[in-house]
C-alpha positions in Angstrom: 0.0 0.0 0.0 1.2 3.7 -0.9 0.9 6.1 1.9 -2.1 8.2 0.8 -1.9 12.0 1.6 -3.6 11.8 5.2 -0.6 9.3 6.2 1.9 11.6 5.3 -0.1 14.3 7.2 0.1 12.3 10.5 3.8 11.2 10.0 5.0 14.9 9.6 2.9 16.0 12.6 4.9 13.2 14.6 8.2 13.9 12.9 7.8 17.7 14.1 6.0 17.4 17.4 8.6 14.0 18.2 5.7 13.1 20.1 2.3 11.4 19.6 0.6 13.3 22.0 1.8 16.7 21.0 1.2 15.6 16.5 -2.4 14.3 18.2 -2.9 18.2 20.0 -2.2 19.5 16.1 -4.1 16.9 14.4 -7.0 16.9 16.5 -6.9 13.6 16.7 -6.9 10.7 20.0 -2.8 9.8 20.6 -3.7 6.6 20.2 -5.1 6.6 17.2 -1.8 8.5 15.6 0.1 5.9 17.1 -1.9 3.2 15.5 -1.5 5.2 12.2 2.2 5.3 12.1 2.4 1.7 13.0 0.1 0.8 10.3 2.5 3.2 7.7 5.6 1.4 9.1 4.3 -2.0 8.0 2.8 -0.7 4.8 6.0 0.4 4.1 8.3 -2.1 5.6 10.5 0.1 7.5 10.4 1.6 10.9 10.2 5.4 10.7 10.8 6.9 14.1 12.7 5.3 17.3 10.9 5.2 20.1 12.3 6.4 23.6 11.0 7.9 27.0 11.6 11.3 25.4 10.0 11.4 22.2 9.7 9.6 18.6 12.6 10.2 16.9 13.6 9.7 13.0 14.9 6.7 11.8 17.2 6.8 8.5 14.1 5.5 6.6 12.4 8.5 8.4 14.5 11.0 7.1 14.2 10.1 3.6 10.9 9.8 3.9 10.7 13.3 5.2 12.1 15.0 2.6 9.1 13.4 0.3 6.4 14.4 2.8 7.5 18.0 2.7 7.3 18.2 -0.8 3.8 16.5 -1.0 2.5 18.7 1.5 3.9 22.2 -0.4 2.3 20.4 -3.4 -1.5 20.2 -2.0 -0.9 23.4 -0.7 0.0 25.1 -4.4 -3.2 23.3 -5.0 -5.2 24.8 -3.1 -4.2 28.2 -3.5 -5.0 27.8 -7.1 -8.2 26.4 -6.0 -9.1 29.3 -3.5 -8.0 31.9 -6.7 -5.3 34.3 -4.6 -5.8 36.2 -8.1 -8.5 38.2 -6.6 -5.6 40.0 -4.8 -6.8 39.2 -0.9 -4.7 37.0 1.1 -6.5 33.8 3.3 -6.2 31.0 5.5 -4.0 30.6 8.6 -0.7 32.0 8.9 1.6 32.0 12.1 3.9 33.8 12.8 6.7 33.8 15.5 8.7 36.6 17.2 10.9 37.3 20.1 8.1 38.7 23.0 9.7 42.5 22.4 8.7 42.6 18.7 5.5 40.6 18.7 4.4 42.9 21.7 4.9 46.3 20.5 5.3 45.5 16.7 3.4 42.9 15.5 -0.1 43.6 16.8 0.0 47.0 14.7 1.3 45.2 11.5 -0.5 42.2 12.0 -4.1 44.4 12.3 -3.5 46.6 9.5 -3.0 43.8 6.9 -6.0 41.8 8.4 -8.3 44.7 7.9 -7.5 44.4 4.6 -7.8 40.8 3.9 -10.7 40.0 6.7 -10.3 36.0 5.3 -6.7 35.9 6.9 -6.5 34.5 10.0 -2.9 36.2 11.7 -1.4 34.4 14.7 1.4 35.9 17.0 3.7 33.2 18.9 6.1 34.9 21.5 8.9 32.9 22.4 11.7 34.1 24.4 13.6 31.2 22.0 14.6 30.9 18.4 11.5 29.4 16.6 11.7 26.1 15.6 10.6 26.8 11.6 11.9 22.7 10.5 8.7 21.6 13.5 6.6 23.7 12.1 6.0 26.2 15.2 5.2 28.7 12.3 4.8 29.8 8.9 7.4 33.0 9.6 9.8 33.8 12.0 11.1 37.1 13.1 14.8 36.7 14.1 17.5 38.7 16.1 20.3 36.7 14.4 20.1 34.9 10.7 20.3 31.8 10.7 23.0 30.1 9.7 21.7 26.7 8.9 19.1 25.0 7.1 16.6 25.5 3.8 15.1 29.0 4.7 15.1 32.2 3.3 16.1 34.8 5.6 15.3 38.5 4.5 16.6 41.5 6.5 13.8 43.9 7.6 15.3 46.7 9.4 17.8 47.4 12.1 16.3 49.2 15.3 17.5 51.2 18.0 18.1 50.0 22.1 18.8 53.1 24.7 19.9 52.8 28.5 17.0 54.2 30.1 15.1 54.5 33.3 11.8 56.2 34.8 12.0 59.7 35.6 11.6 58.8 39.0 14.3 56.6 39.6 16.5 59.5 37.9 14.9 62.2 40.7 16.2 60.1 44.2 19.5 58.5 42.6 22.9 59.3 42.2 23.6 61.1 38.9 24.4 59.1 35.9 27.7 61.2 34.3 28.9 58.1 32.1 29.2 54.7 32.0 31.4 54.2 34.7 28.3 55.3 37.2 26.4 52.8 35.9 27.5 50.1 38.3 26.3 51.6 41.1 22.7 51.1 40.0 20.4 48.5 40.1 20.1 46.8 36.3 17.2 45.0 34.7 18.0 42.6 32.1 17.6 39.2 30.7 18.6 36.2 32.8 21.8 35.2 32.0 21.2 31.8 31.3 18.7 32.1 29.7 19.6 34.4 26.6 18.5 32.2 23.4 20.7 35.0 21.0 24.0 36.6 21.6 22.6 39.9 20.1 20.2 39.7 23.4 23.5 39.9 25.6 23.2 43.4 26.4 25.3 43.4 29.6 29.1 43.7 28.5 27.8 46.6 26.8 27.3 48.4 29.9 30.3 47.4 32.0 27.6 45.6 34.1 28.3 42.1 35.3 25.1 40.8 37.0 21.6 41.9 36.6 19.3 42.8 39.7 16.3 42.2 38.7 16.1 39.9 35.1 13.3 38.3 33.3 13.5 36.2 30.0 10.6 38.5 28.7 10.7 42.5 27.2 7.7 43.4 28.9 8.4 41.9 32.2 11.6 43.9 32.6 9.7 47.0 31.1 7.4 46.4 34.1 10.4 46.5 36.2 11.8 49.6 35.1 7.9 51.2 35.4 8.4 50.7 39.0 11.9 52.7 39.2 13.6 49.6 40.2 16.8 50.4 38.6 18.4 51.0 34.6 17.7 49.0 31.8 18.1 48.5 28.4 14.9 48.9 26.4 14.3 48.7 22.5 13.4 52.7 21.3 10.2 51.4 20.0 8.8 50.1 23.3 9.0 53.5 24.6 6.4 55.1 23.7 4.2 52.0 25.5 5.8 53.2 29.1 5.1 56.7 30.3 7.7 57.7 32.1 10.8 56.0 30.9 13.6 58.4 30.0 17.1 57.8 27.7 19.8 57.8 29.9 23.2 59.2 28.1 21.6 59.0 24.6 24.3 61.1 23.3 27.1 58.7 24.4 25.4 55.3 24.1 23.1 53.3 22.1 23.1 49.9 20.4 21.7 49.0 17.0 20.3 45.5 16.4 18.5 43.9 13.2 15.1 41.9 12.3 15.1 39.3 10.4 12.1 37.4 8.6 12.6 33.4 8.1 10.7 31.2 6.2 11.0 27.7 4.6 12.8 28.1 1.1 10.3 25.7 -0.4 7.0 28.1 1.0 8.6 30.8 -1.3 6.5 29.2 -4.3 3.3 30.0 -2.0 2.0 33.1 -3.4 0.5 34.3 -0.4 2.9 33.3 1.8 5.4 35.3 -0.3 2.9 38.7 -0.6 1.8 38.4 3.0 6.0 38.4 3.6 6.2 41.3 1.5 3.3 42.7 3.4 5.0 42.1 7.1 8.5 43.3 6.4 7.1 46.5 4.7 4.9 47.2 7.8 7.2 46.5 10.4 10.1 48.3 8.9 7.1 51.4 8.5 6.5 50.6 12.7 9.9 50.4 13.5 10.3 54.5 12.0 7.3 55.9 13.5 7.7 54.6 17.3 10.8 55.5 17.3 10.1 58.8 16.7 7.9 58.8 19.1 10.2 57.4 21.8 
């Protein structure tokens, strides 16, 4: 027996969640029953296709090759049906995720993200924030904005703009603590940052920047340690286009420091034969490079 379209559907789901439980949450379907579906593909085909251990399914050798076939079917019904759905009408539909690092899908995205579905109302926009590097080969999403381009795999990577990051802290902090003359004074203030150890992207390691060597109070997420520096808990470095989203933050030595950082869009390489999957990139990286420029005028 040839594995029909609906097998293939269930392998990848396993193949990218490495789990039955977590392909049966995307599938919509009982664990059990995706268990009993791979086993029945396995001796269809006469191969095993994942190992099985305590941690998750895993790909066999056979399962890699197979893989590769899968993916390809799946783009192909997927051409079909934008061909079906007639994307000539110049809207954009269906389901599209998207994931971001929390700082741009907070203060960027939602913007972006509303604009475009206002004018296509049968698109359906999802925003993933993940204080982590998107995994794009498991299928967590469609796009990915990125701090970093990656350096591996079959994805396009397009630059969208660079942004700006400020020292800064709320004005009241500033009024009851010692003056801030240059870098140097720095250290005798409270930072907020990320946790160390948990930093997913070396452009996100903000604190050899500063001549700071711990952080006082840290949080793996942008608004968190926004909320932090609200309270006039200490300094902090903060993305220019948050800014304008906290009342009361102020640049500290703007003249003498700042850091510049990039965004980057990733998609799959084969999705780039996806029309709307390559207009609705168009449409993000045009709109958040548009964002980025007017909040930081603001801020």
């Amino acid at each position: 027996m040839d594995p029909d379209w609906d097998d293939l559907k269930v392998f990848l789901a396993v193949a990218r969640g490495e789990s039955l439980s977590a392909a049966g949450k995307g599938l919509k379907r009982d664990p059990a029953t995706v268990g009993r579906r791979i086993a029945r593909l396995e001796t269809a085909l006469g191969a095993a296709l994942f190992l099985r251990a305590p941690t998750g399914y895993a790909l066999t050798e056979a399962g890699g090759r197979l893989m590769a076939h899968a993916e390809a079917v799946e783009q192909a019904v997927a051409l079909g049906a934008e061909a079906l759905r007639g994307e000539d009408t110049g809207r954009l539909s269906g389901q599209v995720r998207i994931g971001a690092p929390d700082g741009c899908a907070n203060y960027l995205l939602p913007r972006v993200c509303a604009e475009i579905r206002a004018r296509n109302p049968g698109l359906e926009l999802q925003i993933v924030a993940l204080p982590r590097v998107v995994n794009l080969s498991r299928r967590e999403a469609d796009f990915a904005i990125a701090v970093s381009p990656p350096a591996a795999g079959r994805l396009l990577v397009q630059k969208i703009t660079d942004y700006r990051l400020h020292l800064v802290a709320h004005r009241d902090y500033l009024a009851a603590a010692a003056p801030i003359r240059d870098l140097a004074d720095v250290v005798a203030h409270p930072v907020i940052g990320y946790i160390p150890d948990m930093i997913f992207d070396t452009e996100l390691d903000y604190l050899a920047e500063i001549g700071a060597d711990s952080v006082a109070l840290a949080s793996n997420a942008v608004s968190v340690q926004l909320g932090f520096l609200r309270e006039a808990a200490g300094l902090g470095i903060a993305h220019d286009f948050s800014l304008p989203f906290v009342p009361g933050l102020q640049k500290v030595l703007p003249d003498s420091f700042a850091l510049t950082r990039s965004y980057y869009l990733v998609r799959h390489a084969a999705d780039a034969r996806i029309g709307r999957l390559r207009r609705l990139g168009d449409l993000l990286a045009q709109g958040l490079r548009a964002e980025v420029a007017r909040l930081e005028a603001i801020g």
